[in-house]
N, C-alpha and C positions, 0 to 999 in steps of 0.2 A: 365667760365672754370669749368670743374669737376674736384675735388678733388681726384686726383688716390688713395690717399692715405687711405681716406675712402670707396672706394670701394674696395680696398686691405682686407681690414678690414673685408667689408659686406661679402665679399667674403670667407675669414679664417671662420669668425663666425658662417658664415650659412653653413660650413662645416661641421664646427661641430657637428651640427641636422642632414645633413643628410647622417655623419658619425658614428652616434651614431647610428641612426636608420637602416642600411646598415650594422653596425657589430649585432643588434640586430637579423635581418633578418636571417643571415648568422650559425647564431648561433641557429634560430632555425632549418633552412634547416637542419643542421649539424644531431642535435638532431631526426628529420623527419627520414631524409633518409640513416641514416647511425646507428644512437643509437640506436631506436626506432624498426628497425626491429630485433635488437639482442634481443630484450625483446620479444620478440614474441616466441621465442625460450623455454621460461621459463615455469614454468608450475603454477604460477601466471599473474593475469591483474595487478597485482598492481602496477608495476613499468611504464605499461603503462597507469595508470591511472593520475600516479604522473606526468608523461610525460604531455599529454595532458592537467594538471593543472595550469604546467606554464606558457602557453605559453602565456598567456594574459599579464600576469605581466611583463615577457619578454620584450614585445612589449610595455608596459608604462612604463618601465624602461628606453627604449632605449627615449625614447620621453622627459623623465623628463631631463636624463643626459643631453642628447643634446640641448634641451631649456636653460638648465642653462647657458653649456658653449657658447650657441650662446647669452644670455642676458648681461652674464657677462663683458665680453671684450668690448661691445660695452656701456654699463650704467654700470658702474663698482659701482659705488656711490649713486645708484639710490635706492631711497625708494619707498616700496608699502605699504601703510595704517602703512609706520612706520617703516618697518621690509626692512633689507636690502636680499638680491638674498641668501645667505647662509643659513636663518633664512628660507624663504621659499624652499628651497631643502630638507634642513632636516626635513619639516613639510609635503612634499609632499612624502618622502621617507616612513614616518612613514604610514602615510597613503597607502601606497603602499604594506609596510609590511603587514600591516592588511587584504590587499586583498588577498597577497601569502600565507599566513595563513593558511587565511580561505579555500580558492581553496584544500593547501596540506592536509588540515582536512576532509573536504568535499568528497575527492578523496579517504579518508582511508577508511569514514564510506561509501563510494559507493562501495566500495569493497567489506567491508567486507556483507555489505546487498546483493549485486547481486552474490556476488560470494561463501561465505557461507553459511552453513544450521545451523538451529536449535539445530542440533544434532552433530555441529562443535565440534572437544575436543579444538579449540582455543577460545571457548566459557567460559570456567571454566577459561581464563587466563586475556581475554579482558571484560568479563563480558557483553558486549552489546547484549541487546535482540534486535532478527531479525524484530521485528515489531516495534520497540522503535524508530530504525536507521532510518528514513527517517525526523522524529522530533526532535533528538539529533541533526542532521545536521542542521535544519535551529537553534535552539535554540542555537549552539555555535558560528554559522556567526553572528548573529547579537548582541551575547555577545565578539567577538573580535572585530567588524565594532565598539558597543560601550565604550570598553578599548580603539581603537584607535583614536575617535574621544574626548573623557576625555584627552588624550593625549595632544591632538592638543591645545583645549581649554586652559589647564594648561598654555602651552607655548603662547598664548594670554596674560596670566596675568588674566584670568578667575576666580575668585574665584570655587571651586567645591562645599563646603559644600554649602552658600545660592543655588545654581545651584538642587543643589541634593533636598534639604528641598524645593523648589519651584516645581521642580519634583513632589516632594511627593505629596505634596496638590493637584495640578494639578491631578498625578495620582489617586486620592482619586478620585475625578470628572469624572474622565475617566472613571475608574472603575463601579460606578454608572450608567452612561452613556450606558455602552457597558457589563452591567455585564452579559446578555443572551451569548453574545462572551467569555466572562471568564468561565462562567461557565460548555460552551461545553471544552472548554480547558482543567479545569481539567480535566473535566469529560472524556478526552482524555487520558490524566494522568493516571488516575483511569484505565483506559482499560487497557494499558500498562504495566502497573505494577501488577494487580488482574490478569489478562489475562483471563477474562473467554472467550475470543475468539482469532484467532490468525491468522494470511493472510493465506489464501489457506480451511481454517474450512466452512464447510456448516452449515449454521445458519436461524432463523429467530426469528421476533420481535414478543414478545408481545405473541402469543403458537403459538401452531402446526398448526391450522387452518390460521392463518394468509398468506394474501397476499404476504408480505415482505418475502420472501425465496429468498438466495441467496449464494455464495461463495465470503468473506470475501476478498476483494481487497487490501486496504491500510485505515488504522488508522488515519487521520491526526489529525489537530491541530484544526481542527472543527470540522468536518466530518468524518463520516466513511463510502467509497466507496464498494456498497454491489453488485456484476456479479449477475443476475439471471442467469439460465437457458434459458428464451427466449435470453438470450445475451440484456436485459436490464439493466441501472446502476440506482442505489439508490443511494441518497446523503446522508445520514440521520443523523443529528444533534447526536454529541456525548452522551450530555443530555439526549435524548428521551431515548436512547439506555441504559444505565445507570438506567433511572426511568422506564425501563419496563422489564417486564421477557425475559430470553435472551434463546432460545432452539438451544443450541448444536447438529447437530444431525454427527458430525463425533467425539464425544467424546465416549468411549463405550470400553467393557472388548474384551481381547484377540485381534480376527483379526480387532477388531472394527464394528464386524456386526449390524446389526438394525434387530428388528422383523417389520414384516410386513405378511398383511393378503390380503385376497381379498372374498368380501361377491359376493353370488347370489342367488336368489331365486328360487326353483324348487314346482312342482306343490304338492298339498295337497294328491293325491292320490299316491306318490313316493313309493319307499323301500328305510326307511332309511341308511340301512346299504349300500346298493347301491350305492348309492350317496354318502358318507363318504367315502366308496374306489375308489369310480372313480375320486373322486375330489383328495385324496391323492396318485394315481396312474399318475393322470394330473399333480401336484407340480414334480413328482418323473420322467418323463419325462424330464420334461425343465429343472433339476435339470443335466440331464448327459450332457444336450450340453450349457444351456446359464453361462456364465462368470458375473453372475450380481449375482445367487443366490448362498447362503452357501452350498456346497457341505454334509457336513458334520453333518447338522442337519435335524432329522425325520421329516415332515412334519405331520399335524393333522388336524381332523376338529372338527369343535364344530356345534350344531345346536345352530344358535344366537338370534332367535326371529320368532314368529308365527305372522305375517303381514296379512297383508288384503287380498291378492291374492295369497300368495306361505310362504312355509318353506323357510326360509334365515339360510343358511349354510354360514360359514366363517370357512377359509382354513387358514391356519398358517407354515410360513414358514420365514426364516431370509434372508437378502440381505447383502453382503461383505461391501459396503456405503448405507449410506438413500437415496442421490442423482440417487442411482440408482434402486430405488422401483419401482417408474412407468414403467420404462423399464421392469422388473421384470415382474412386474402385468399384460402389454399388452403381456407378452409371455404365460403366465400362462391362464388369460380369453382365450386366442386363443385356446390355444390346451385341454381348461375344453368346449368350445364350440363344439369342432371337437367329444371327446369321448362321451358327451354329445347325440351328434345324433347317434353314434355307438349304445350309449346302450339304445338309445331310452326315455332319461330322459328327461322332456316336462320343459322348463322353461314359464309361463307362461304370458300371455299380463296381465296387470291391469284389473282387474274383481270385478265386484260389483253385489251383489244378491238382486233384489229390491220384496219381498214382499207384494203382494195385498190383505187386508184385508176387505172384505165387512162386513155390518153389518145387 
């Protein structure tokens, strides 16, 4: 014979879960389709970020309550490792806390990184710098994940002090171990706070000449992710970065322009003066239609050097960003090519005079 009366039971208890879990559901639908597009309305994410934070915890909320009350009723008396159903609730809620937490932290500083700038005035109130916040985030989860798990411990009967001084040692060892990993760390640190660079800054390692050219991605806790131009990504150790010279090239007075030139050689038998006007008549062209050069400053030439085959003139003029010289520079060669033939100025091949001397 079956016992109706414990399947009366199974039947209440396991209601329970999947009452709990069915109001949790409900409750977010609610939030979904009905809270959630009123925030849309707003002229912040924030509250739809905070939205989007809970819903996880929601969802193991509904799972924890309902486990309880379905364990409860049925092993009222019942120990796990000692600890009876109430001792574990409130050790699993804690734990839970710590994830909600974390989530509605996580959600502020996502906000404030994606949705503010630099030059935010709620910058002077919050204090968080815009390149700081993607490392502020993981460094406060896993300083709440470990308050919440000190927590839990405690309530084991854990001692913390041996716990913590066994840490230490341990972490002494670690440290040792992985100190090439701590030391990009700080050295992550160090960026963040010095700033001599900052996400969206065109930079490169080490000088001007250098390969590594790129537009500053993100900061992390190792790494620092560098865009070139070809649409290639640099990984490159925060360390390296830190021990080597760092060249800024969107740091710079007023509109932030850069000087830049463009050298060519023209033949020995030239008119100097010819050639210094035409070259600064060619800048002063591309200067009225392309959007890459300073408007506003004189172009010039210098004669740079007497070479093997030709006088090497270099032309001087400034570019609104560095990133955008080369651009610049293909406008410029083009149209100092075109007047070039106009005025009949011979740029010449590679020439070498070889001398026979009999004896």
């Amino acid at each position: 014979m079956v016992d109706l009366s414990l399947l009366e039971n199974l039947a209440v208890t396991f209601g329970f879960l999947i009452g709990a879990i069915i109001v949790s559901e409900v409750f977010l639908f609610v939030l979904e389709k009905i809270i959630q597009p009123l925030t849309t309305k707003t002229k912040t994410t924030l509250d739809d970020r905070l939205i989007n934070s809970i819903k996880t915890p929601v969802r193991l909320l509904g799972i924890i309550l309902g486990a309880y009350f379905t364990i409860k009723p049925i092993y009222p008396n019942y120990l796990v490792l000692g600890h009876n159903s109430e001792f574990w609730l409130v050790t699993l809620l804690i734990l839970w806390a710590a994830i909600l937490i974390s989530n509605l932290i996580n959600a502020i500083i996502l906000w404030y990184y994606k949705d503010l700038t630099v030059d935010s005035t709620l910058k002077s109130k919050v204090g968080i710098s815009h390149d700081f916040a993607p490392m502020l985030s993981r460094i406060l989860k896993i300083l709440i994940y470990t308050i919440g798990i000190i927590i839990v411990l405690d309530r084991f009967g854990i001692e913390i002090t041996p716990l913590i001084t066994a840490l230490g040692i341990g972490g002494l060892a670690v440290a040792l171990a992985l100190k090439d990993t701590l030391a990009n760390f700080f050295a992550g640190l160090y960026l963040l706070s010095d700033k001599p660079i900052k996400i969206g800054e065109y930079i490169s390692i080490d000088s001007e000449q250098s390969p590594i050219k790129g537009f500053v991605e993100e900061v992390g806790w190792r790494t620092t992710r560098i865009r070139t131009r070809g649409n290639f990504t640099y990984y490159i150790p925060n360390e390296k970065i830190t021990l080597n010279n760092i060249v800024n090239y969107s740091r710079g007075e007023g509109n932030n322009w850069k000087g830049a030139n463009v050298s060519i050689g023209v033949d020995y038998n030239c008119n100097v003066k010819k050639v210094k006007q035409t070259l600064t008549n060619a800048v002063k062209k591309v200067q009225e239609k392309s959007e890459f050069i300073d408007k506003s400053f004189e172009p010039f030439v210098r004669v740079n050097e007497f070479a093997d085959s030709a006088i090497v003139f270099k032309v001087f003029y400034r570019v609104n960003n560095f990133f955008e010289s080369e651009d610049a520079a293909t406008e410029i060669r083009e149209q100092i090519i075109e007047d070039f033939r106009k005025a009949k100025i011979n740029i010449p091949f590679p020439t070498r005079t070889v001398k026979i001397q009999k004896h």
